[in-house]
N, C-alpha and C positions, 0 to 999 in steps of 0.2 A: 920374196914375200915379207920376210923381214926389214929389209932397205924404205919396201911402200908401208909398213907400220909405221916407222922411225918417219917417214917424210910426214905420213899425215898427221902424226902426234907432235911434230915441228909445228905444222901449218898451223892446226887448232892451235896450239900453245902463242904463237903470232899473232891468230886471228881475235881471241881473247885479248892478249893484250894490248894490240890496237884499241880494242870496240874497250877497252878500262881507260885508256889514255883521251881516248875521243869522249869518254862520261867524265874523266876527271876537269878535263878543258870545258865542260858544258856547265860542269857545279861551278867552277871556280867564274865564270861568265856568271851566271845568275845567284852567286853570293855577292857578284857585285854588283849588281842589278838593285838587290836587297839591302844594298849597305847604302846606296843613291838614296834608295826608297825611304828608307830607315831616316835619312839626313834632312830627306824635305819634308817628311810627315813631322819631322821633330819642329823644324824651323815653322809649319803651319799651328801645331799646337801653339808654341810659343807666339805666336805675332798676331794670331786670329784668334784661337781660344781659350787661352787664357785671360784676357782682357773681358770675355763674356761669362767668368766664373760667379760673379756677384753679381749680374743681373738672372741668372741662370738661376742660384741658390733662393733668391726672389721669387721669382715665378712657383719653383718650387714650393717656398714657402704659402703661397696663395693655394695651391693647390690642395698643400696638409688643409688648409683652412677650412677650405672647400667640400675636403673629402671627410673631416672632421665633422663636417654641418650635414651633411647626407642622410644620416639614419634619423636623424633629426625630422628633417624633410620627409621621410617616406613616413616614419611614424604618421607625422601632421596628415599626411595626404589618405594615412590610410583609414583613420580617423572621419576626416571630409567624405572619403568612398563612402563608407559606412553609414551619413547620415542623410548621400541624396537618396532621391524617392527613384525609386525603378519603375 
């Protein structure tokens, strides 16, 4: 009884380490997966979107403008509401 403890606390202690060895081979696969991923995302900022930072900050810019005129606009409108005939 003792011999079949000792085997089966061999086995599981086997079994465990396999199934860590079979995860450690799976991270180290999809760290480098990530580190691809990491290379071409860097190369697409650099070549695509950085070149659209100043027209970007532009748009942007219209937009403050835009969004700065708004309360502006509803005032005016509420104004208008107020004066047609129902």
């Amino acid at each position: 009884m003792v011999f079949l403890a000792v085997v089966l606390a061999a086995v599981v202690v086997l079994v465990l380490a396999l199934a860590l060895v079979e995860i450690r081979r799976r991270l180290v696969k999809i760290n480098d997966g990530l580190a691809t991923l990491g290379t071409a995302l860097a190369g697409v900022e650099a070549e695509h979107l950085r070149p659209l930072e100043g027209a970007v900050k532009a748009i942007n810019a219209q937009f403050d403008i835009i969004l700065g005129a708004l309360p502006e606009i509803a005032r005016k409108a509420a104004i208008v509401a107020e004066r047609r005939p129902r």
